[in-house]
MIVO-796276 format. One record per residue: residue number from 1; residue in one letter; x, y, z of N, C-alpha, C, O in turn. Coordinates in pm, whole numbers. Atoms other than C-alpha are relative to their C-alpha. Layout:
[NUM 'A' [X Y Z] [X Y Z] [X Y Z] [X Y Z]];
...
END
This chain:
[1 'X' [68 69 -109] [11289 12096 9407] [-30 -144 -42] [-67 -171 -157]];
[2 'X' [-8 125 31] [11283 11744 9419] [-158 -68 0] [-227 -61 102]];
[3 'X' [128 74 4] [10949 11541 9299] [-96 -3 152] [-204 53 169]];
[4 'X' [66 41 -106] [10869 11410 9664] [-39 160 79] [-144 188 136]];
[5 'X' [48 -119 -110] [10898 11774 9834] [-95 77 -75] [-136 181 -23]];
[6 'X' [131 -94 64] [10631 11912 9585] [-93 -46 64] [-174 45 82]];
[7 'X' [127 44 -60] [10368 11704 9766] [3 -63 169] [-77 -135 229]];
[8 'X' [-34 44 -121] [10551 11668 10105] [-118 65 110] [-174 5 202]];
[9 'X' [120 -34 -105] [10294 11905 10278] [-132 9 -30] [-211 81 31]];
[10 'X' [107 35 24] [10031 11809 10136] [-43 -122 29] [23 -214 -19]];
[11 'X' [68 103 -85] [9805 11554 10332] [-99 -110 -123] [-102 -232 -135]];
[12 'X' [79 34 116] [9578 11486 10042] [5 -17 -103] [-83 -49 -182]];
[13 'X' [-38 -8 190] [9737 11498 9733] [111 -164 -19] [205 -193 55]];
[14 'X' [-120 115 -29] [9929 11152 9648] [125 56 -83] [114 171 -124]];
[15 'X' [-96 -32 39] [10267 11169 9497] [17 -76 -163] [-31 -187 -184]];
[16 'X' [-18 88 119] [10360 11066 9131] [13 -147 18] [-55 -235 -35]];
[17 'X' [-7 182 -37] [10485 10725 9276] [-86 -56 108] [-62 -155 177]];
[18 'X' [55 98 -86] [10196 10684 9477] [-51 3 142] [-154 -35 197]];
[19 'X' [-13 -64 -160] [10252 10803 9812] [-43 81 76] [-30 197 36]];
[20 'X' [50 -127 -79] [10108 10997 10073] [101 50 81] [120 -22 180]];
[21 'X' [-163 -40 -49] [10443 11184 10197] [-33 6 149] [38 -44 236]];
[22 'X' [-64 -83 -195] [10337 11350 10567] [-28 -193 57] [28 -234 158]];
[23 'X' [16 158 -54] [10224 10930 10612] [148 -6 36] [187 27 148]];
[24 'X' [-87 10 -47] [10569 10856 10565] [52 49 95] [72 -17 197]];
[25 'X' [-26 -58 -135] [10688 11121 10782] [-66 -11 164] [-35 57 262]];
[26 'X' [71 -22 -144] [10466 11038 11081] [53 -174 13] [83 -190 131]];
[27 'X' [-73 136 -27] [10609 10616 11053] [146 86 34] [208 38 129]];
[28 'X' [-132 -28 -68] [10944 10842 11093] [-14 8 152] [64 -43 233]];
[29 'X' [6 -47 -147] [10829 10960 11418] [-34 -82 114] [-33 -62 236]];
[30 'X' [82 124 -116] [10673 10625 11551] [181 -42 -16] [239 -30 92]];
[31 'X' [-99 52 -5] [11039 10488 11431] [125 51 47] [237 -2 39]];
[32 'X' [-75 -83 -81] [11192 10777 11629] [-5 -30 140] [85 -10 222]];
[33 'X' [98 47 -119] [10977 10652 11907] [91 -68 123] [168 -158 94]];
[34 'X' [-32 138 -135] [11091 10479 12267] [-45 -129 -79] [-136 -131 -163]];
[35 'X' [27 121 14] [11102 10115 12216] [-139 -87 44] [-145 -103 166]];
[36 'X' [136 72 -39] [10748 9915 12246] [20 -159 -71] [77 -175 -178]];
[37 'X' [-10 158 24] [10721 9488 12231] [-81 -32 56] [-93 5 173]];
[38 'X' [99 82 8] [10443 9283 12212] [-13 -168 -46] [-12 -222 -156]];
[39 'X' [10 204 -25] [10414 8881 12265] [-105 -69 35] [-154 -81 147]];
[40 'X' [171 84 -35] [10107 8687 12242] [82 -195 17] [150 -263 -59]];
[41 'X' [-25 125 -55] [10166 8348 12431] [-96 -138 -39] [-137 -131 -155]];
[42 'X' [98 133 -22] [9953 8021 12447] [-107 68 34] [-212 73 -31]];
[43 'X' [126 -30 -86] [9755 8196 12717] [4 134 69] [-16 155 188]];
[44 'X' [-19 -127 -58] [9814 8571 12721] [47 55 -125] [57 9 -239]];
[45 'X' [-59 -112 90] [9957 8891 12576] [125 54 83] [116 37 204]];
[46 'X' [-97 -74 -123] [10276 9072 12742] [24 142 -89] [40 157 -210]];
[47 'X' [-28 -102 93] [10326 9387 12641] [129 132 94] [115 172 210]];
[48 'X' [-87 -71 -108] [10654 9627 12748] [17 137 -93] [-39 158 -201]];
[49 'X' [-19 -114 28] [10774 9958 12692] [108 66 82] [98 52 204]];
[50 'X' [-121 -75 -33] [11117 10178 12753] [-141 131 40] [-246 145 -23]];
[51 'X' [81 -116 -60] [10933 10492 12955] [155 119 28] [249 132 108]];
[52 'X' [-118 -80 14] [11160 10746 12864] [-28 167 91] [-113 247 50]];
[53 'X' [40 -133 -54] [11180 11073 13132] [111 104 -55] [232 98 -34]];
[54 'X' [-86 -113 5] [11298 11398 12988] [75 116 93] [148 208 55]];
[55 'X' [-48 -67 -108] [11374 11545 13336] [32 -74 84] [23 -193 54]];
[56 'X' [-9 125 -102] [11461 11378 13651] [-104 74 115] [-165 19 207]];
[57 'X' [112 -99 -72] [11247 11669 13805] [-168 -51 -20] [-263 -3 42]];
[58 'X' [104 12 49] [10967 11498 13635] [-71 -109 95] [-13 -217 97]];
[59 'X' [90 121 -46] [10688 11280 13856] [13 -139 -54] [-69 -110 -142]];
[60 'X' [-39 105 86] [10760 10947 13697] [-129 -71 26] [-193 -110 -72]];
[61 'X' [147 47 0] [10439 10809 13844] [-128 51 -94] [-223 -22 -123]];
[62 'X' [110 -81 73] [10215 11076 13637] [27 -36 -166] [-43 4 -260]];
[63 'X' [-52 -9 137] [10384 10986 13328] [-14 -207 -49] [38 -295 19]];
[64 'X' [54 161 -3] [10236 10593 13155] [1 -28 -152] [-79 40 -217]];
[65 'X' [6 24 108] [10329 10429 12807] [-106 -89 -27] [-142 -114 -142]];
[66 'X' [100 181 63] [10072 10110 12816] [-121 90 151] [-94 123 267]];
[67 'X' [102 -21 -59] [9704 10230 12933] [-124 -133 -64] [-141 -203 -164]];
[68 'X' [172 128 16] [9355 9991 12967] [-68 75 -52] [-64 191 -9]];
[69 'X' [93 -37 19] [9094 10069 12770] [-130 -23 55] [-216 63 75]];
[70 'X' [98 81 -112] [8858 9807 12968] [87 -85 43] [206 -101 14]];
[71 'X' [-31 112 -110] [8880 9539 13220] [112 -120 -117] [196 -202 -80]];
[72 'X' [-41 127 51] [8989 9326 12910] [75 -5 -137] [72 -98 -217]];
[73 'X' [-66 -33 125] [9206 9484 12634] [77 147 87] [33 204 186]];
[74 'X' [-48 -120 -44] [9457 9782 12689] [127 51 -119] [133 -29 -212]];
[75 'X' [-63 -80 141] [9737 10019 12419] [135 12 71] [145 37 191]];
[76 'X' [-117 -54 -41] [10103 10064 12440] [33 47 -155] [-10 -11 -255]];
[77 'X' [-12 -44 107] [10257 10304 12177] [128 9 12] [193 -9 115]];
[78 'X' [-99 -93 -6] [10557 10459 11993] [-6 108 -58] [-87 132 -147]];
[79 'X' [32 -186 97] [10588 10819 11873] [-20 74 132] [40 77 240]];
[80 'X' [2 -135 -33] [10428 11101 11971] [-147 -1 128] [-265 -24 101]];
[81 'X' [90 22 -118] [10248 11111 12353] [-128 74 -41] [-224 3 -70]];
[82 'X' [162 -81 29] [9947 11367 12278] [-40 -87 -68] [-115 -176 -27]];
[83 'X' [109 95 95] [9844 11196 11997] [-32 -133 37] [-133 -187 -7]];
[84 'X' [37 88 -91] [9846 10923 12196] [-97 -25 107] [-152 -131 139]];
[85 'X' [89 30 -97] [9649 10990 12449] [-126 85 -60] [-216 104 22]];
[86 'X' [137 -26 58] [9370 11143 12233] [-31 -161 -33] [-131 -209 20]];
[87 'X' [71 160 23] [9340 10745 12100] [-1 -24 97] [-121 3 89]];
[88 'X' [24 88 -106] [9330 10603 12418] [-139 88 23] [-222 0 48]];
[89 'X' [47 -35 -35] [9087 10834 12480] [-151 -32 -108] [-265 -50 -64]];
[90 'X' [110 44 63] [8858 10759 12187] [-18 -147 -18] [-115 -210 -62]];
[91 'X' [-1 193 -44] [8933 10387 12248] [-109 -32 96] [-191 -122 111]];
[92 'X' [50 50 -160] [8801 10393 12551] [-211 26 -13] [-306 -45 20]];
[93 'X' [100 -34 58] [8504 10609 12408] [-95 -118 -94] [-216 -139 -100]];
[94 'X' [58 118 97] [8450 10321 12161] [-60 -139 82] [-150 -213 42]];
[95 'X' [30 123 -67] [8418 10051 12406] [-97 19 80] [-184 -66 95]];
[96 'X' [100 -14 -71] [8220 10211 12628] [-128 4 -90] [-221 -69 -57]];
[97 'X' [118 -40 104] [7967 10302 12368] [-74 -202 -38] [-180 -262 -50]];
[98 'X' [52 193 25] [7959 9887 12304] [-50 -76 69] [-115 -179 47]];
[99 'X' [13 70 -88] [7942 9819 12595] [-151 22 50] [-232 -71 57]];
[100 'X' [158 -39 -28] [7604 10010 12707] [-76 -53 -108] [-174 -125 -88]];
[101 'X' [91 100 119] [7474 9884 12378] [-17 -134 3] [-95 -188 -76]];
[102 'X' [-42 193 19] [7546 9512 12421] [31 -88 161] [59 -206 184]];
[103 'X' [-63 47 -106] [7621 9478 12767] [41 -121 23] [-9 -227 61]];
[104 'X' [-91 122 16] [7942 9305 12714] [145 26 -77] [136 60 -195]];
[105 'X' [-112 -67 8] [8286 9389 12666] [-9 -49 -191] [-49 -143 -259]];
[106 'X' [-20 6 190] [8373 9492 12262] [102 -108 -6] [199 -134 66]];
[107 'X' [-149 95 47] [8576 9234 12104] [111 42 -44] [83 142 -111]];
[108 'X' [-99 -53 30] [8902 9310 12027] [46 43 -132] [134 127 -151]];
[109 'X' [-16 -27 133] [8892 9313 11665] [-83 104 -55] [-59 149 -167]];
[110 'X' [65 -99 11] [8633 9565 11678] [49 122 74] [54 228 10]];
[111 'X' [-109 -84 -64] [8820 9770 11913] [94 87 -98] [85 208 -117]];
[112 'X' [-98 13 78] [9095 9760 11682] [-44 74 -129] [4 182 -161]];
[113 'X' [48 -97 73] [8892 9852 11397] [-59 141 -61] [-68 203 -167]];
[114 'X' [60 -162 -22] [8732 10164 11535] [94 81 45] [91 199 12]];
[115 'X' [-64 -80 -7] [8987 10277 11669] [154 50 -169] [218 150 -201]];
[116 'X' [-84 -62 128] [9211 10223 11309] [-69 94 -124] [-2 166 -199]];
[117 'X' [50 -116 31] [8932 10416 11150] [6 130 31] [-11 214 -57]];
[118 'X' [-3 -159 -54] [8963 10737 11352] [184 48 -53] [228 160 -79]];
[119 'X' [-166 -72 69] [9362 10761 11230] [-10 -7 -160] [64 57 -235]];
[120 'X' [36 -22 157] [9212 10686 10870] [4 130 -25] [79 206 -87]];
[121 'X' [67 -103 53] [9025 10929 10870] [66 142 -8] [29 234 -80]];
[122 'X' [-95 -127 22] [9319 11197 10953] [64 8 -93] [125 114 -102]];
[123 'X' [-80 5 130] [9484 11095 10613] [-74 22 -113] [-35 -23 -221]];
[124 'X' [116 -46 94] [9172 11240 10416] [-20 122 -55] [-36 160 -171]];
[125 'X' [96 -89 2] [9061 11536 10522] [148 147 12] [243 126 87]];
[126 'X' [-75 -125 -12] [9278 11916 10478] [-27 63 148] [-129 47 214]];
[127 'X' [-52 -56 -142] [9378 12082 10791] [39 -85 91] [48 -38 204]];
[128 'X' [-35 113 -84] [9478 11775 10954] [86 -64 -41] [97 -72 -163]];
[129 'X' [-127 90 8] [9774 11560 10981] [-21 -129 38] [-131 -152 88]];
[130 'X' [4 142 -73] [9827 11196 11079] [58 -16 91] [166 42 104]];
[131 'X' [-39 33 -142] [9874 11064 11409] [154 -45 -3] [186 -143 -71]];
[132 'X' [-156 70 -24] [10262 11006 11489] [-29 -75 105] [-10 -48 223]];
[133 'X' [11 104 -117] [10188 10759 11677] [-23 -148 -37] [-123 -147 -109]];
[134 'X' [85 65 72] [10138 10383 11585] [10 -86 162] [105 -78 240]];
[135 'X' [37 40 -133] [9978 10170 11901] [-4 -189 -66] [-16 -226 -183]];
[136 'X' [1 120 5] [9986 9774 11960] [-150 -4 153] [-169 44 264]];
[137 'X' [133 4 -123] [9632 9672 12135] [-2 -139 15] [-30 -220 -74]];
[138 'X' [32 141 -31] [9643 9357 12345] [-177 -27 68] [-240 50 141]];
[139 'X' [102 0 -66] [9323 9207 12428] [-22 -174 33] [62 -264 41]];
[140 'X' [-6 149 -66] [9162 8883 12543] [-181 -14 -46] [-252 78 -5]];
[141 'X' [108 50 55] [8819 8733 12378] [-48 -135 20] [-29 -225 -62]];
[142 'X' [48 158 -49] [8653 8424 12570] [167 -72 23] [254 -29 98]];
[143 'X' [-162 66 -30] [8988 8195 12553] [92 32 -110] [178 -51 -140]];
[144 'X' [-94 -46 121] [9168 8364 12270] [64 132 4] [-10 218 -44]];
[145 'X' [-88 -53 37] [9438 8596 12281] [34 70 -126] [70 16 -230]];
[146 'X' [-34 -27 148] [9483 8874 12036] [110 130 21] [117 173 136]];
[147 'X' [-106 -76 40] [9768 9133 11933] [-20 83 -147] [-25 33 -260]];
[148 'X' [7 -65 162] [9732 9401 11655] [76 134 1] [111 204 95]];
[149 'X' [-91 -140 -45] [9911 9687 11599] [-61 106 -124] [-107 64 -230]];
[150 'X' [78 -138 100] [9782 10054 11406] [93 16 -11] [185 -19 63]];
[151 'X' [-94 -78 37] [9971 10233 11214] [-58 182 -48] [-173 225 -54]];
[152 'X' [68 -131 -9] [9961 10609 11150] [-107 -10 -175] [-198 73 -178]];
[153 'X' [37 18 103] [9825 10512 10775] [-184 -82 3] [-247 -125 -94]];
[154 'X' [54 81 29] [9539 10352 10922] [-41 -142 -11] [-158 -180 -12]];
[155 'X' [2 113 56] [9605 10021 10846] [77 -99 135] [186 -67 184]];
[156 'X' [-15 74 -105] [9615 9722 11132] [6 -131 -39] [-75 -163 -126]];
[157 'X' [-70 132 -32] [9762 9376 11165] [-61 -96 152] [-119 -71 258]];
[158 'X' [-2 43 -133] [9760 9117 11377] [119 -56 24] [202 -14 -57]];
[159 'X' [-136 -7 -22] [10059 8994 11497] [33 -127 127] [-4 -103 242]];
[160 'X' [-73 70 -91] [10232 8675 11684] [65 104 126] [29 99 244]];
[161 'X' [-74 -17 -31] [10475 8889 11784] [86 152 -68] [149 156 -173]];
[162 'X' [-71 -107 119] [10615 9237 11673] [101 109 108] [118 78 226]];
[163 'X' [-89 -116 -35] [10843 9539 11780] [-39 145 -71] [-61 144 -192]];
[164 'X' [-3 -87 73] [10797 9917 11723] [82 84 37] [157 21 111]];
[165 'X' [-97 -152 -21] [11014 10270 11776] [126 -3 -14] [164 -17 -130]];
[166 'X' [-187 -14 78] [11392 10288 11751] [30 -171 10] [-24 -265 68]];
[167 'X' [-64 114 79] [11585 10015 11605] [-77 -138 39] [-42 -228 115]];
[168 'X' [152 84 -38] [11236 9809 11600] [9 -114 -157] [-74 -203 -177]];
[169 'X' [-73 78 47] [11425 9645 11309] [61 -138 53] [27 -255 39]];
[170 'X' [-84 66 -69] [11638 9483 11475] [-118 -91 115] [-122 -214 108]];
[171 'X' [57 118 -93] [11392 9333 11762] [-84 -95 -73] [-104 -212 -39]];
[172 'X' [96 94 103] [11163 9205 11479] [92 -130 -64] [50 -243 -88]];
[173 'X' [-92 139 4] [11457 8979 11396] [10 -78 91] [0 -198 67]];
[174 'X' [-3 74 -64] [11499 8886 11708] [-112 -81 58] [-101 -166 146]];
[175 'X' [116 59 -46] [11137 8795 11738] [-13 -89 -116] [-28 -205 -76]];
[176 'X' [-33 97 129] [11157 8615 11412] [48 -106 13] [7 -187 -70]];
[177 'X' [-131 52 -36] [11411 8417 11534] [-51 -114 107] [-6 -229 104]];
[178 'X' [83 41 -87] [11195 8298 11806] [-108 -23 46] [-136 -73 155]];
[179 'X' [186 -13 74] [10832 8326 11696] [-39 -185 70] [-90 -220 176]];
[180 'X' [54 114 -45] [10774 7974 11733] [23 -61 104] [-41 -165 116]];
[181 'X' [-5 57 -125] [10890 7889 12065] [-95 -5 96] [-125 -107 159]];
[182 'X' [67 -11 -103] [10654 8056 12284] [-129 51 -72] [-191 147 -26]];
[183 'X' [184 -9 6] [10307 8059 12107] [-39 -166 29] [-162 -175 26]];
[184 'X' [16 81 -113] [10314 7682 12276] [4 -3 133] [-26 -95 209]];
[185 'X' [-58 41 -135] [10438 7807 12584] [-166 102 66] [-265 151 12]];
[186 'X' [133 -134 -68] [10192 8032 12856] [120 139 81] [231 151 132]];
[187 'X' [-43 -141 -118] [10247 8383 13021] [16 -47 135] [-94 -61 188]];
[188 'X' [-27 -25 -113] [10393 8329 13351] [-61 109 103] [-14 222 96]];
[189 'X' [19 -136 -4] [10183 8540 13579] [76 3 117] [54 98 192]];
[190 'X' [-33 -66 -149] [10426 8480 13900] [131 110 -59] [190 199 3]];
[191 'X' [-135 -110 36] [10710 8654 13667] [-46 130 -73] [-165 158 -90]];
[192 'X' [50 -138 33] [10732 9008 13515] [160 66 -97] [244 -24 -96]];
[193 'X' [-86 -23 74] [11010 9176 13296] [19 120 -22] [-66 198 22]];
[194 'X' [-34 -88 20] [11188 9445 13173] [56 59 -124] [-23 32 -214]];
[195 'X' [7 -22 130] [11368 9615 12859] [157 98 37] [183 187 118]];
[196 'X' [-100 -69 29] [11721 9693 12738] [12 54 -162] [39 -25 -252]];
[197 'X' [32 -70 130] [11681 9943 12423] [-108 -133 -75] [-197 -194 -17]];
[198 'X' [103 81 65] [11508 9716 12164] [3 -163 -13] [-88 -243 -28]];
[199 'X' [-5 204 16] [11694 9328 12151] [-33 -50 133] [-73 -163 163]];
[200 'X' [-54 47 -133] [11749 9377 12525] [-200 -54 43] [-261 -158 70]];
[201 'X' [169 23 -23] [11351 9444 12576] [-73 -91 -80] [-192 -94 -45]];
[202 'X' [73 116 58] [11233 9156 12338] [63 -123 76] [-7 -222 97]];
[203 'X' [-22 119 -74] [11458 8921 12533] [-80 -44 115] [-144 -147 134]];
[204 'X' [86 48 -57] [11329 9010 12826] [-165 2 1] [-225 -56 91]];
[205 'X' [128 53 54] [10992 9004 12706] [-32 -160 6] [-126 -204 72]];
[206 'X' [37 125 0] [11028 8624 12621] [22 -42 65] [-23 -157 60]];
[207 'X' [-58 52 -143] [11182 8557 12939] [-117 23 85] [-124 -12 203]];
[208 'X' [173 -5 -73] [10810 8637 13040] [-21 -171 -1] [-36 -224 109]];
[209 'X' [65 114 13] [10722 8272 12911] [118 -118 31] [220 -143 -34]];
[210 'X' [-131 97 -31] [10922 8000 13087] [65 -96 -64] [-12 -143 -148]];
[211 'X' [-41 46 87] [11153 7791 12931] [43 86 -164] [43 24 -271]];
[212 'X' [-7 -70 147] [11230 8062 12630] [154 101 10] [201 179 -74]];
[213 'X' [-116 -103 -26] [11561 8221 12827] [102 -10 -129] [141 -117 -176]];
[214 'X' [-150 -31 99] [11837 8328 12566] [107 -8 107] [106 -1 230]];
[215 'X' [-120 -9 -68] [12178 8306 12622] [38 225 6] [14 290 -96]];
[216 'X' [4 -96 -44] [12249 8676 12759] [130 113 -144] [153 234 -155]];
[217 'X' [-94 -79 72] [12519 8748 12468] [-61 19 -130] [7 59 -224]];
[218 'X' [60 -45 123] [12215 8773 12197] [-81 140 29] [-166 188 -46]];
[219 'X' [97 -131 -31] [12087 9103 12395] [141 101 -100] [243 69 -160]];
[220 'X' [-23 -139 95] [12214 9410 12215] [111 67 107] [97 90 227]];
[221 'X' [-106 -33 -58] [12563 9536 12281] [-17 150 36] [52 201 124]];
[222 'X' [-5 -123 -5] [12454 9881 12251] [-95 20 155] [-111 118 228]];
[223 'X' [90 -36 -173] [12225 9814 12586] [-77 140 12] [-95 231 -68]];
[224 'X' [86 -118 -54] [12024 10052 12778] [16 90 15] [136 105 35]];
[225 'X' [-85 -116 -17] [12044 10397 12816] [4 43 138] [-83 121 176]];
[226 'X' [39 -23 -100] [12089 10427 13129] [10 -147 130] [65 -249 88]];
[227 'X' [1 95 -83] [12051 10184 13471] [-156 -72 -22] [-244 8 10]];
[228 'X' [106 53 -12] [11743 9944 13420] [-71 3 133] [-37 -59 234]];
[229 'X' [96 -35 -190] [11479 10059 13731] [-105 -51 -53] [-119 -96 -167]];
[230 'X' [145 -28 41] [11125 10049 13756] [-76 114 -52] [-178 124 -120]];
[231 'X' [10 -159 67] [11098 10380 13676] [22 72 -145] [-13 188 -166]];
[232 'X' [-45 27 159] [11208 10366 13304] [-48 -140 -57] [3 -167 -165]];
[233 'X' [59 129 53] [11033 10024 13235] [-142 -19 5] [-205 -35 110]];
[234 'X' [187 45 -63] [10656 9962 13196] [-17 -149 -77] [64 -208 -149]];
[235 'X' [12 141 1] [10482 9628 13163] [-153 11 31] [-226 96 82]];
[236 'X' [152 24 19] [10162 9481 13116] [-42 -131 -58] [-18 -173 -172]];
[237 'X' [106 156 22] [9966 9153 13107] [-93 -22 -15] [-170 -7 80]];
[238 'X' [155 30 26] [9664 9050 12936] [-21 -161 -45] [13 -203 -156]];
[239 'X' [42 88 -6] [9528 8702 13021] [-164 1 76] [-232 91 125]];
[240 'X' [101 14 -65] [9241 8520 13141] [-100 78 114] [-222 93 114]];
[241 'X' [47 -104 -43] [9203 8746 13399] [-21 151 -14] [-83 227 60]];
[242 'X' [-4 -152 86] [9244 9071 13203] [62 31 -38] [144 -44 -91]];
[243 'X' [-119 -43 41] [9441 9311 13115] [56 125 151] [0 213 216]];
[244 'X' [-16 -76 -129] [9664 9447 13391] [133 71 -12] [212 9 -83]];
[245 'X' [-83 -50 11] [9932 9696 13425] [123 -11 118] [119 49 225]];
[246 'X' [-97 0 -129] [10231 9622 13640] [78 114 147] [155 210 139]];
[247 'X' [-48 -106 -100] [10319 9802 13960] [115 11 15] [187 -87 36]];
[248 'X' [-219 -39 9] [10700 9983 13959] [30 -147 140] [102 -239 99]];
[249 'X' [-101 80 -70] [10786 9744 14296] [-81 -166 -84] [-39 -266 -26]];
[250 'X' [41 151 99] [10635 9417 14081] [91 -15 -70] [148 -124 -76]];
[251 'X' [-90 20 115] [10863 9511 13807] [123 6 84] [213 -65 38]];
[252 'X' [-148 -43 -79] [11157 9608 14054] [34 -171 59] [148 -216 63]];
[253 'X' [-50 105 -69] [11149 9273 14213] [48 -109 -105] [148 -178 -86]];
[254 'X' [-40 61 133] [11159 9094 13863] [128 58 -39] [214 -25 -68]];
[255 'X' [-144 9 69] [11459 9251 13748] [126 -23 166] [239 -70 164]];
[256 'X' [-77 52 -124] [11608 9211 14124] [39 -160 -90] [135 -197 -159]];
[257 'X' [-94 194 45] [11621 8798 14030] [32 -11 -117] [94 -117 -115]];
[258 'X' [-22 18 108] [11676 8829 13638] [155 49 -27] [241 -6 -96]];
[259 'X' [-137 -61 61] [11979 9078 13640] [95 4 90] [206 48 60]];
END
């Protein structure tokens, strides 16, 4: 038996080199994940997501990758949905709790923090696993714009600009690539966007902020799976006025003039 699988199911025990193994394994599952992209502007956040349906039988309305926590911050993930919507759910728990205390929306970095404590704390304790899930939380603080992303380990960032779930490689280049264009520019709020697997959905992501269009032959040859609808695309904007989630014919009319 090989070194690493002696301490693979074990949550608590580290590994000779270090490691907490089921950690690794639960970044597999965020990097198994639907595609998620996040872009903090001049004067906003955009945040998208591939909304992947396993049936066609399935409600597509009942089913939501990017939820609000308040009026003024909200979560899009990749991985694993339950565990997902238990954080949103103690997110939301967290803010409210701040809010009756302070009457006054939590700041985002506190947000951020309470909620990357509660996935800590699953990498501690026996009988418990870590969240497959790692979430990007946009929020908005007086006139400042923020972006951070959890991971199942715990451990949070903040972030220009990032990519997570399948080949979330690859869009991080292409956000790399382009990082500095549009943290001068602003969020557009008369436009709205969409997502082809992971280069396609960071393009149009920056095609949120005007002036930032690519030429159409740096999107990803391997494309979408599928026909780009509203129904397989979510979207979400957090500026000045909040954080807001896009309605399927909002997004439908945006890729009407883009594609």
């Amino acid at each position: 038996m090989a070194a690493t699988e002696r301490y693979s199911f074990s949550l608590t025990t580290f590994s000779p080199s270090g490691k907490l193994v089921q950690i690794e394994y639960a970044l597999q599952a965020v990097a198994a994940g639907a595609p998620s992209v996040g872009i903090k502007a001049k004067n906003g956040i955009v945040l998208a997501a591939e909304k992947k349906q396993k049936s066609i039988l399935h409600d597509e309305s009942t089913i939501h990758k990017i939820e609000s926590v308040n009026d003024k911050a909200g979560i899009v993930y990749s991985g694993m949905g339950p565990d997902y919507r238990l954080l949103v759910a103690r997110a939301r728990k967290i803010a409210q709790k701040y809010y009756l205390t302070y009457h006054e929306p939590i700041p985002v970095s506190q947000l951020v923090q309470g909620v990357a404590t509660v996935m800590q704390e699953y990498t501690q304790f026996g009988g418990v696993r870590p969240f497959g899930v790692s979430l990007l939380i946009a929020g908005y603080d007086e006139d400042t714009p923020y972006l951070f992303q959890c991971d199942p380990s715990g451990a949070y960032f903040a972030w220009k600009a990032t990519a997570m779930g399948k080949n979330y490689i690859n869009g991080k280049t292409f956000l790399e690539k382009r990082t500095g264009d549009w943290q001068t520019r602003c969020v557009d709020s008369k436009h709205e966007f969409g997502a082809k697997r992971m280069w396609s959905l960071c393009y149009l992501v920056s095609s949120f902020c005007p002036e930032l269009h690519d030429p159409y032959h740096l999107i990803d040859s391997e494309g979408f799976d599928g026909q780009m609808t509203e129904d397989n695309i979510e979207i979400a904007i957090c500026n000045t006025e909040g954080f807001r989630r896009l309605e399927p014919h909002e997004v439908k009319d945006y890729l009407t003039a883009i594609l």
